[in-house]
Each structure stands twice: as C-alpha cells, then as structure tokens.
Phi, psi and omega in degrees: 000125183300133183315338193285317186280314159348308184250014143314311195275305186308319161269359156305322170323290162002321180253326172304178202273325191238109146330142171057023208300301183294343193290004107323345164079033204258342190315145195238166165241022163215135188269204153311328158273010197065074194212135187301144178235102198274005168259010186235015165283138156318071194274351213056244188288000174288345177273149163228151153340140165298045183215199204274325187308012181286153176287168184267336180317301185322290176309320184289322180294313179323286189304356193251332165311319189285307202278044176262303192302311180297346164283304174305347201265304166326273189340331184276273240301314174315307174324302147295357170279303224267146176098320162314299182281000183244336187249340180242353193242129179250162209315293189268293183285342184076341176304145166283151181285334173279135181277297185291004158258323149321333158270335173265326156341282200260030157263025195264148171322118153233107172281327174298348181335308188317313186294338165284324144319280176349274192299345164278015195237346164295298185285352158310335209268311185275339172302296187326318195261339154309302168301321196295331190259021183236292161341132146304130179282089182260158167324313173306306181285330173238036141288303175293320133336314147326279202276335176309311188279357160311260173337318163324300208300308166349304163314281166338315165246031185259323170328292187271317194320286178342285158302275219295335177295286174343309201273327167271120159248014164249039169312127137286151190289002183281005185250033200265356190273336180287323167312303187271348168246041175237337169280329154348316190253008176252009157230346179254124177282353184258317183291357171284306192282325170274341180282324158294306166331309203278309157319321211269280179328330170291341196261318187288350175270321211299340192286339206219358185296325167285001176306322174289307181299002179283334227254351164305317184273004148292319150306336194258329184188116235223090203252150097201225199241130183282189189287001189259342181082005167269157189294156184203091202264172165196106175296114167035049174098005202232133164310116174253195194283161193298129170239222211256143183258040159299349199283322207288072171276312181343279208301320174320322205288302182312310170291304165350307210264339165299308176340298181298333227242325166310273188005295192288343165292332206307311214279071174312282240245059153267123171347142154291302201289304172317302185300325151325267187330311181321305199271350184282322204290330189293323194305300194310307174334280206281336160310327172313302184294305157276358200245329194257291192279323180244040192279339187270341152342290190276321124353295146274018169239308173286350182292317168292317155341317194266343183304306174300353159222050159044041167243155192292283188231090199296123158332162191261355175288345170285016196238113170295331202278352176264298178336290175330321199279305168295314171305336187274328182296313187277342186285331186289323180302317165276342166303310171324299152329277165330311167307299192316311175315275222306327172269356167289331166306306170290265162046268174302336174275331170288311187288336178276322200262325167294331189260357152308324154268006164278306175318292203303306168308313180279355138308298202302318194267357134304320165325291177275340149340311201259358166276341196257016142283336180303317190306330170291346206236320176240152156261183221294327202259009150286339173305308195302320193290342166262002183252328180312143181273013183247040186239109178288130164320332191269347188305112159299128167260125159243207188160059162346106190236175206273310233212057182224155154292118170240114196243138179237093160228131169249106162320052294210323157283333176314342198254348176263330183311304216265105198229100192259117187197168185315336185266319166259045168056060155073023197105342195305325200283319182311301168305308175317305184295329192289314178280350155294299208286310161332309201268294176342303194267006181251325166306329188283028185264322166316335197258141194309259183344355189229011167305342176289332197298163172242128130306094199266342185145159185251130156217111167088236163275026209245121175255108172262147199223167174211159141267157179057009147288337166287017180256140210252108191303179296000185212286319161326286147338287150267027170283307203285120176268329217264335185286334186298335157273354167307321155332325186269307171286014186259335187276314168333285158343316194281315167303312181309316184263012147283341192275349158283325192288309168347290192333293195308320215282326193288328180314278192327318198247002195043042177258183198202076180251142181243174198255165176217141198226126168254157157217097172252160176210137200166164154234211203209191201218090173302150141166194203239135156229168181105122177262329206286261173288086176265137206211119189281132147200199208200150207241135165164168172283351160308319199273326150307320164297327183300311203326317204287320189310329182275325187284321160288326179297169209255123173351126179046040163239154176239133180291047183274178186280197188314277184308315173309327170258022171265320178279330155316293168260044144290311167316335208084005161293140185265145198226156170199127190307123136309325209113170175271160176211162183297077195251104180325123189077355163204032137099188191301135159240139179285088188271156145244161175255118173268166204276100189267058167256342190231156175217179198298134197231161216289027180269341176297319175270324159314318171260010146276335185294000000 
C-alpha cells in the first residue's frame, strides 16, 4: 500500500465512526472468510451505523465508493509492474537506466556465493570421475587434477572460513583475517568476480586439458568395436593387435567441455554479461579445439563408424567433430538463455526489494508523522494509548485522576477589541493577532519546566490548560505526599509567564491587554470524545470550578480557591484573601488572589527536601 493512500485513510479516520481506527496502517477489506468488511473500511461522511435503518441509497453508494477503491488500488499495482519493466530496466543489456541503483545493484551483498562455488565444485567433481574411469591413468592426469583440486579447496575454504570460525567459539585471533577476507568476497563485487573467473576458468581447461597428452598414444593405437562386438585396433588407419575395450574416451572429453560450459550457469547473481564472455571464450576455445587440433582425431573415430557399419558416406549426425561442434553451440544458447532470464529476475526481484524498502522507509516516516501529529492533538501518553497495537477500535479511552490543576486565562478586552470593519478586513487582522497571542502561548509549552502543562483548549479568547495528567496514580505516587503537589506550582509558573508573555505582545502591538486567570485543583475525569472531531478534554467540579474563578476574577490577577492556596504557600508562594464572593452554581466561596509579583522562593526547595 503506497504510503500516499496510508495518509488518505488516516485522515479519513477522523471522519469515521471509530477515531484512529486506521492509525496502524493494518486495515483490511477482508475478514476471515474473504468476505468483504465493511466495517473497518473508512469511508468518511460514507459510513453509516450498524443497524437495520440504512437506506438502500446508503448502501448502493457504499458499495460503489468500495469497489471504486479496490479498482484504483489493482490499477497502482499493474502500473507499477508496468513502470518496473519499461523504465528502469532496459531491453537489451538489462542495465538500469539510474547508473547508482545500477552501482548499487552490483554492489549488493551475497552471502550465498560460497554455494556457488559449492556447486562448481560439484561439477568439477563429477568432470574429474568421468575422466578417471574412463582416461588412462597417467602421471598428468593426476597432477593436474591433484592441484586443481588443491586450488578448489582453497577457494572453498577462504569461502567458508568465516561461517565456520562464526560456528567456533574456541577461534584464535590469528584467524580473524581469514574472518575478514570471508566477509570481504560476500560484500565486495571484485574479489566475487575474481574468484569466478579464477573456478570457472579452472573447470574449463580441467575439461579438455589432459586431451593433449593424449593424442600421442592415440596415434599409435586407437581401439574400437564394431556392431558384432568385436575389438578392432587402428595405427594410422591400419588394423593392430587387440586390447582391453576401455577406450572409448574421444566422446567424453565433449560431456566434459558441456559440463564444464554448466559451471558457469551455477554463479546466478554474477553479472550476466561477465558469464557470457566466459562461455563465448570456452565455445570458441573447445570449437578450436575439435575443429582444428584434434580434428583428425575425431575424424578417424567416425571414419570406423562408419566402416563398421558398412557406409560409403556417412551422414553428418555420424560425424563427431560436427556434432560436438553443434552441441556445444546449443548448450551455450541455451545457458546463455537461462542467464539472461535469471538476470532480468534478479534484476526485478532488487528493484522490488529497493523500492520496498523505500516503502518501509516512507512507513516509518508516516508512522512517526502521524505520532507527532497524534501528539500535537492528544497528549503524549494518551497519544501511546491509541498507537498501542493491542488497542480495540471499541475501546473510550478515560481515565481518572486524584489530583490535577486546572488554569482558565482569558483575555476579557478582546471582545471590546474585536471589531469587524473595512480597515481590519472584516475582522481578519483582529483574529491574526488573537493566533499571535495563541501561538506565543502554545511556545511556552515547548520549554522544559513547563513539559507537564497539557493544553486542553481554546474558546474564543479564554486559554485552558492542566497539570497532573501525566502522572500515573499508585501506591508510588502516593507515598511522595509533599512531591504531588508540585505540579499546582508548575500551572502557577506557567500563569507568571503568560501574563509576561502578553506584556511583550502589547509592547509589539501596542495594545494594553490584561490577562485574567482561575486556578483549581482537585479531581477530575480524562478522555477522548467525539467520532467527526474526536477530541481529549477533561470533566469534574474541578474544572467548573477553576472555570468560575477565571469568569469572576480580576484583570491581571490570578485567582484561586481556598484550597488551591493553602498549597501554594506550602509552595511558597504568597497568597493574599479576596473574600467571599458569589460564585454561580456553587454559593459563596472564599478566594485568594496570589501575588504575580513573586516567585518561587527558596521554601520551595525545602519541601522537596
């Protein structure tokens, strides 16, 4: 799924009936039984409730929004195949059209190499048991054989070394270089290339190499059988005395040099183009070789063919040296073939696997996108509760606390302020400033000391803010009794810097707005409501009460109840009585005014102490 439609759905959440439904990106339109699920598709203003009133109108649109979707969603995917194979890969050479996913292409890790050896070492393995039992057993052959298979092992085991040191944990460090040239040929493309060169080229002489030492003794005495089974020897065209009717070697040397010409299919993620030249030089090599040096060789071995089965002029499928010449010629075309495939796949399995992982990348990073928009939107640790992955769609989130701070500041001249007319565009510039004063007061949230407040919301001019939601109730908790109230001198602070921050803004604007401020504390009741606009805020006679303290309170003054100033100036803080006063909906109340003249003073630190 393209990352674009990912954050399509995420704000379609928004408009569903069950918020964040989507914020994993896990959603399905098929349940277990592959049966479409219309309930956990988005629809936005498309959804409707679960109950028997839907219209049949309702229904007939739903469905035709889904299968709208599921045609665009087929439609990408065809699009991208079709765009893999026409744009980036080209025709003929198979090369990428990007030169650096083409340098990263053949700069990719191969931990499978070794096996690839592994298996050229097999057919090496099996040329080698072909000649011995067939090939007379000379000084030569099993010199050459001797070190070839010498040389293999080597490979093998600069190859292997690695894993095996890995699998041993009682390795000494003097073998850590053998460790480092084993990662060396599985991440570096030229020590890859030379170690094929160096395998491949070793299978391809060993196929035809004892062939030259042959041909002296092939001249002198040259055996085989006619259809009667009887022995026939022939010295430079003439019958000799009878030997053992082991010989028939001529044809081997040819399943050798195919054998030998497989070896080079073995290395699949090896350049294409490299394996060519390999297999074009051997063809031309061993066509030389049959065609040329040991052509009279092969020549006087069908010539007894044909004598022996009494033909004048023998057809060319009885003609070895053509025949050979042709087999070898269809094996390379078709290895050749086989490469070519095998490297448009790999090819197309890397471009698949580079743009998956560019996907994977554009997940993570919607991912934390859309957490530090949850965040911006909830706080962080109500943010977690809807980012967990065991969190059912039916789940309300609340949450009950003991002990939070509730701040109400209002601008109360803004509404004498706020005007609509030709000079500030109908109000527009009046509203700018009011999203100035706003933003001002949403940076001091950014500054460390003041990470606890939460913002629950603005209405019109009046800014609410909390303390002690982020604090986690238990047996912990409430041990530190003297630390739980620190959270109430923190909304204090915070009320001190907004009524600075104002000052400035009136400097700037020259205006001569004062701030008016409530504070209660007490508790209250979290959570998230709302399916169109879902939205955290927070319920309790705490928070009514803060509300009145701001609606009754005095121009640059900040208001609290009784109780909110006996911990203050436990806090340190100076308080000083208003009075009772009238408060709608809850009788006479006792207030203080604290002093924004002060600040925490070092009694404060006493009672953390």
């Amino acid at each position: 799924m393209r990352a674009s439609v990912r954050m399509t759905r995420y704000l379609e959440s928004w408009g569903a009936a069950k918020p964040f439904a989507n914020l994993h990106h896990r959603d399905s339109m098929t349940n277990e039984h592959d049966k479409i699920n219309t309930a956990d598709v988005p629809m936005g203003q498309y959804h409707f409730p679960r109950h028997s009133e839907r219209t049949k109108s309702q229904k007939k649109k739903f469905e035709e929004e889904l299968n709208e979707r599921m045609i665009r969603t087929i439609d990408g995917i065809n699009s991208q195949k079709q765009w893999l194979k026409s744009e980036d890969i080209q025709r003929i050479s198979l090369f990428f059209h990007n030169k650096s996913l083409e340098k990263e292409y053949r700069a990719t890790t191969l931990p499978a190499f070794k096996y690839y050896i592994t298996c050229a070492c097999l057919i090496f393995f099996c040329i080698f048991i072909v000649q011995i039992l067939v090939l007379p057993k000379t000084v030569v052959l099993g010199v050459s054989f001797g070190a070839s298979f010498l040389l293999l092992f080597l490979i093998l085991l600069i190859c292997f070394a690695g894993h095996l040191l890995q699998c041993s944990k009682s390795a000494s460090t003097s073998w850590l270089w053998i460790l480092r040239s084993s990662g060396i040929i599985a991440n570096k493309p030229w020590p890859r290339i030379t170690l094929t060169m160096t395998t491949t080229a070793l299978i391809l002489i060993m196929a035809v190499f004892n062939m030259f030492f042959l041909e002296e003794k092939m001249n002198s005495s040259i055996p085989f059988y006619n259809a009667s089974n009887e022995t026939i020897y022939y010295s430079n065209g003439q019958p000799i005395h009878s030997m053992e009717k082991d010989n028939f070697y001529l044809p081997y040397f040819i399943y050798s040099c195919i054998l030998g010409l497989v070896s080079c299919s073995v290395f699949l993620r090896i350049n294409y183009e490299l394996k060519m030249v390999i297999m074009l030089i051997a063809v031309v090599g061993y066509n030389t070789i049959i065609l040329q040096t040991h052509a009279a060789l092969l020549d006087e071995y069908s010539k007894f063919l044909y004598k022996t089965e009494a033909l004048e002029r023998p057809g060319v499928l009885k003609d070895l040296k053509t025949m050979g010449s042709v087999s070898l010629f269809i094996f390379f075309v078709t290895l050749l073939v086989l490469a070519r495939q095998n490297e448009y796949y790999c090819r197309l399995d890397f471009l698949w696997k580079n743009k998956f992982k560019k996907e994977c990348e554009e997940i993570e990073t919607m991912e934390n996108l859309n957490r530090v928009l949850l965040e911006n939107v909830l706080p962080a640790h109500v943010a977690e509760h809807f980012l967990a992955r065991n969190w059912k769609n039916e789940d309300l989130y609340h949450q009950s606390y003991d002990l939070v701070c509730v701040m109400f500041a209002s601008i109360p001249d803004f509404k004498e302020f706020y005007t609509e007319s030709d000079v500030n565009k109908e109000g527009l510039e009046c509203l700018r400033l009011l999203n100035e004063i706003i933003a001002d007061f949403d940076e001091l949230l950014s500054k460390p000391k003041f990470s606890g407040v939460e913002k629950i919301k603005t209405i019109g001019s009046t800014y609410m803010a909390a303390t002690g939601l982020n604090a986690t109730p238990g047996p912990e908790y409430t041990q530190e009794h003297d630390r739980q109230y620190m959270h109430i001198g923190t909304m204090v602070e915070f009320a001190f810097a907004l009524v600075g921050k104002l000052d400035v803004i009136n400097k700037h604007s020259f205006n001569d707005f004062k701030l008016r401020v409530g504070i209660n504390h007490g508790p209250v009741i979290a959570g998230v409501i709302g399916a169109q606009k879902p939205q955290y805020d927070i319920w309790g006679n705490t928070v009514n009460v803060a509300s009145r303290m701001d609606s009754t309170g005095v121009l640059g003054k900040i208001q609290v109840t009784e109780e909110t100033s006996r911990v203050l100036l436990m806090l340190g803080y100076l308080c000083s009585c208003r009075g009772i006063i009238n408060v709608k909906g809850k009788g006479e109340l006792k207030t203080y005014f604290v002093h924004t003249e002060m600040t925490r003073s070092l009694s404060q630190g006493n009672v953390v102490a």
